[in-house]
C-alpha positions in Angstrom: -115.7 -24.4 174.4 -113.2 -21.5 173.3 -111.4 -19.9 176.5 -111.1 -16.2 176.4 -107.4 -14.1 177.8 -107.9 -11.8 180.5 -107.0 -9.0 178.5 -109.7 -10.5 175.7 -112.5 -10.4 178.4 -113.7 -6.8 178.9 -115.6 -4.6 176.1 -115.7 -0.6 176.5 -118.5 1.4 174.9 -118.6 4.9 174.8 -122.1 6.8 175.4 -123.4 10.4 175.1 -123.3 12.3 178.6 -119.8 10.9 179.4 -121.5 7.6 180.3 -119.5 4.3 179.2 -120.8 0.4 178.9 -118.5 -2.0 180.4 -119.7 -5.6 179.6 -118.3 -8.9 179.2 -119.1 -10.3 175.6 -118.4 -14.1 176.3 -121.6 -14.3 178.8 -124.5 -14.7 176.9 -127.1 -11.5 176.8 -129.5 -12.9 180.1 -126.7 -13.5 182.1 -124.4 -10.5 180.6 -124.6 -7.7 183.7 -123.8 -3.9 182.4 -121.2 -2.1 184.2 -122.1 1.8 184.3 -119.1 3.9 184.6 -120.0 7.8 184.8 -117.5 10.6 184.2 -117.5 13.3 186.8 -115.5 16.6 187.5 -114.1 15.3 190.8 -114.4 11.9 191.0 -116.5 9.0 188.9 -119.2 6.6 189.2 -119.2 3.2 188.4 -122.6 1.1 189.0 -121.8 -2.7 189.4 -118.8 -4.6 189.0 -119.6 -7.8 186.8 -118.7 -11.6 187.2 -115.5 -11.3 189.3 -114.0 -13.9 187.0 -111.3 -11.4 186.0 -109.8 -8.7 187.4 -111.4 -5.4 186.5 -109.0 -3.0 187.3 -106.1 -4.6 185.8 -107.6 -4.9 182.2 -109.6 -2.0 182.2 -108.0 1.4 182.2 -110.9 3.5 182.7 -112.0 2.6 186.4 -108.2 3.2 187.7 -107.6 6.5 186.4 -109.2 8.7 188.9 -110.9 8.4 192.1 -114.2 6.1 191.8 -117.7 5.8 193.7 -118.3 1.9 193.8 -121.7 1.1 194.3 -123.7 -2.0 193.8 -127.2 -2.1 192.3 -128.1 -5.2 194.1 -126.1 -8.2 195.5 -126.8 -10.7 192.9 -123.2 -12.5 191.3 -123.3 -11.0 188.4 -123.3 -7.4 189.8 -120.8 -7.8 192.4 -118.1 -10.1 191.5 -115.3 -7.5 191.2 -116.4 -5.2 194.3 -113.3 -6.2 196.2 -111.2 -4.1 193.9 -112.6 -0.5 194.7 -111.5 0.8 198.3 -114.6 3.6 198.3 -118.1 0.4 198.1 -121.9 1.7 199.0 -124.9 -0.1 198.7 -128.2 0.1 200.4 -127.9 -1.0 203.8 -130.9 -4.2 203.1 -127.8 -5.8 201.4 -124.7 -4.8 203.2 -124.6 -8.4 204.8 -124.7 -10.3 202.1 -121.8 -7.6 200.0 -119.5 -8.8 203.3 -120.7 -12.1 203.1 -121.9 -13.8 199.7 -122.2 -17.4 199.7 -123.0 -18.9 196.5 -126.6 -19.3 197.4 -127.5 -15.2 198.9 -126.0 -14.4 195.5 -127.8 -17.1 193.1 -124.3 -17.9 192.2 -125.8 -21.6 193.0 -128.6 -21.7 190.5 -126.8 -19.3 187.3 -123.0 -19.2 187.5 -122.1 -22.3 185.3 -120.9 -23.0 182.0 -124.8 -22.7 180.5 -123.7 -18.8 180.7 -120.8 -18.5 178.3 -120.7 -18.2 174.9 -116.9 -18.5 175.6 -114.7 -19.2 178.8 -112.8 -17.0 181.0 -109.4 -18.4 181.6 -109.3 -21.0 184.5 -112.9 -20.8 185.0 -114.2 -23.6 187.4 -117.9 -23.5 188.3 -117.7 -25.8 191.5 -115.0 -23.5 192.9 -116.6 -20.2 192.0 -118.0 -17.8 194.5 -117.9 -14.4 195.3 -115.0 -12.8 197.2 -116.8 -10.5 199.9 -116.2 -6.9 199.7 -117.5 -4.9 203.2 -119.2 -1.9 202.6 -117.9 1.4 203.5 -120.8 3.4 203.4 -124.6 2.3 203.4 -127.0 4.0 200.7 -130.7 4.8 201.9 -133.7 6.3 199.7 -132.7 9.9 199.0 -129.1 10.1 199.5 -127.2 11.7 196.5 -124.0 10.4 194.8 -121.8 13.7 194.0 -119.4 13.5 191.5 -118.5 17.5 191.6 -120.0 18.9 187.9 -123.4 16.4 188.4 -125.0 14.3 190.9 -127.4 10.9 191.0 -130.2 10.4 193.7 -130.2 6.9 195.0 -133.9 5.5 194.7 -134.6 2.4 196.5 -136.6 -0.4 194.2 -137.2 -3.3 196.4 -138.8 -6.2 194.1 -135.7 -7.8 192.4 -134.3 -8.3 195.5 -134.9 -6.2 199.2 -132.1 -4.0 198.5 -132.5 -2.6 195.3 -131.3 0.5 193.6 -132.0 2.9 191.1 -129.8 5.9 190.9 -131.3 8.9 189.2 -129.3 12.2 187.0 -132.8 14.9 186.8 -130.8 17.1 184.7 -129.9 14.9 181.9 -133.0 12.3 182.6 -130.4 9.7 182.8 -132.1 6.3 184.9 -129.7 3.5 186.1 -132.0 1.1 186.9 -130.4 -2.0 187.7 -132.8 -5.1 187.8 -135.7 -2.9 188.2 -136.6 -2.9 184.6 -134.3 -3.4 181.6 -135.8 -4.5 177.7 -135.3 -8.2 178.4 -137.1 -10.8 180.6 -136.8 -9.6 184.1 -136.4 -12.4 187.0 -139.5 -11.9 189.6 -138.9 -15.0 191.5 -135.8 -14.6 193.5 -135.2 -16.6 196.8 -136.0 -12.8 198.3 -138.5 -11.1 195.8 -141.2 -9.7 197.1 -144.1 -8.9 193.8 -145.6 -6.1 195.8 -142.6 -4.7 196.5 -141.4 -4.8 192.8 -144.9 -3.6 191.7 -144.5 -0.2 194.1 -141.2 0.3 192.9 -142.2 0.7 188.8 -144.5 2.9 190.0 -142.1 4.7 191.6 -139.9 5.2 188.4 -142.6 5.3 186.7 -143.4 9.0 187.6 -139.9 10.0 186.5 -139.2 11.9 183.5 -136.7 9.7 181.8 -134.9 10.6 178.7 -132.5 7.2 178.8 -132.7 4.2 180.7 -129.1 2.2 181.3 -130.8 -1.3 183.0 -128.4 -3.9 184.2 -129.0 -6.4 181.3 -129.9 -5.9 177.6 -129.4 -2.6 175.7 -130.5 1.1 177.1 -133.4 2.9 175.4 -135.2 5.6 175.6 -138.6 7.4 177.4 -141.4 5.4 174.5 -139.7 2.2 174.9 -139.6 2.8 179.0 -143.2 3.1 179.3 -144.1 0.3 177.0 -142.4 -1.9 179.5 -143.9 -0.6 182.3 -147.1 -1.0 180.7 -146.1 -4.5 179.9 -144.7 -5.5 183.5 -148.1 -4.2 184.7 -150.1 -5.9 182.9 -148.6 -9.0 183.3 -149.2 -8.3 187.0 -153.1 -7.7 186.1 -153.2 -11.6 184.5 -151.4 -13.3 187.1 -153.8 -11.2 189.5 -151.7 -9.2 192.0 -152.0 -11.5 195.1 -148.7 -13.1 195.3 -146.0 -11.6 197.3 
């Protein structure tokens, strides 16, 4: 399989609203995390940190230039992998343990991260050796708590389901949803070691009720308000066949 230079690996996509894509092309689409980075007056945002195969920092200019708000949507590999690079980390306190902590199996690293991800290597990559270096928390999120970047703000929603600590973060000025592995247009993966259904079926109802303009999901493209409500009419009735009563 083709191996890919450290300064070949990153991709950088600018949006509207200041928001940019940061993604790693050589991982195929279902295994492919976005990285959310959001311009602010006084400091930025970025939402998830990718692989951890190589450095972000280094090879990306964007998420060195100013101060940054670090903050992971979940704890899963593939969101967390380059944490350890930001000094200012927050995520919901239901996952703080495993951020400080993340063997290969708390972060599914044990059933995804091998070469069945890649369209193309990353340089030196070993599955057997890889794991997650643990990045501590310095602040703990909670339902309600606001992210202020100066000119705008995001409200942190909580959306246990995907896993028990879960975020959304939320712009109500520009209808901007970060969803994480809530809901994105792709398959979504109900069936984590730590998923809990009725959980994940209170928490698209709770993003359900907001008036979204854009949705930026951890996997697969963003889209807009029509195509969010199609899939949460398809996620629920999906949950209407299989009859609601697992947990």
């Amino acid at each position: 399989m083709q191996v890919i230079s450290p300064g070949d690996w990153w991709r950088v996509t600018r949006l509207s609203d200041d928001v940019t894509l940061i993604d790693e092309p050589a991982i195929q689409p279902f295994y492919r995390c976005n990285l959310w980075h959001i311009r602010g007056r006084d400091r930025d945002l970025l939402l998830d940190t990718g692989l951890g195969a190589v450095p972000l920092r280094r090879h990306v200019a964007l998420v060195r230039e100013r101060p940054i708000i670090c903050v992971a949507s979940h704890t899963h590999f593939d969101h967390i992998g380059n944490h350890y690079e930001f000094a200012d980390r927050r995520i919901h306190g239901a996952e703080a343990d495993i951020l400080a902590a993340p063997d290969r199996t708390l972060t599914l690293a044990d059933r995804y991260a091998d070469e069945r991800m890649f369209n193309a290597l990353p340089e030196g990559w070993n599955s057997t050796a890889y794991e997650v270096r643990p990045a501590p928390a310095t602040s703990l999120l909670k339902n309600g708590d606001r992210l202020d970047l100066g000119d705008r703000s995001f409200d942190v929603i909580h959306t246990p389901g995907h896993s028990p600590g879960g975020i959304a973060l939320w712009e109500a000025r520009t209808g901007i949803l970060l969803s994480g592995d809530t809901i994105y247009d792709g398959p979504l993966i109900l069936d984590t070691y730590h998923a809990d259904l009725r959980d994940y079926d209170a928490s698209i109802e709770r993003l359900a009720r907001l008036p979204v303009s854009v949705v930026h999901g951890g996997h697969f493209p963003s889209f807009g308000r029509e195509r969010f409500k199609v899939l949460i009419e398809d996620y629920r009735e999906g949950r209407r066949k299989s009859g609601c009563t697992r947990s």
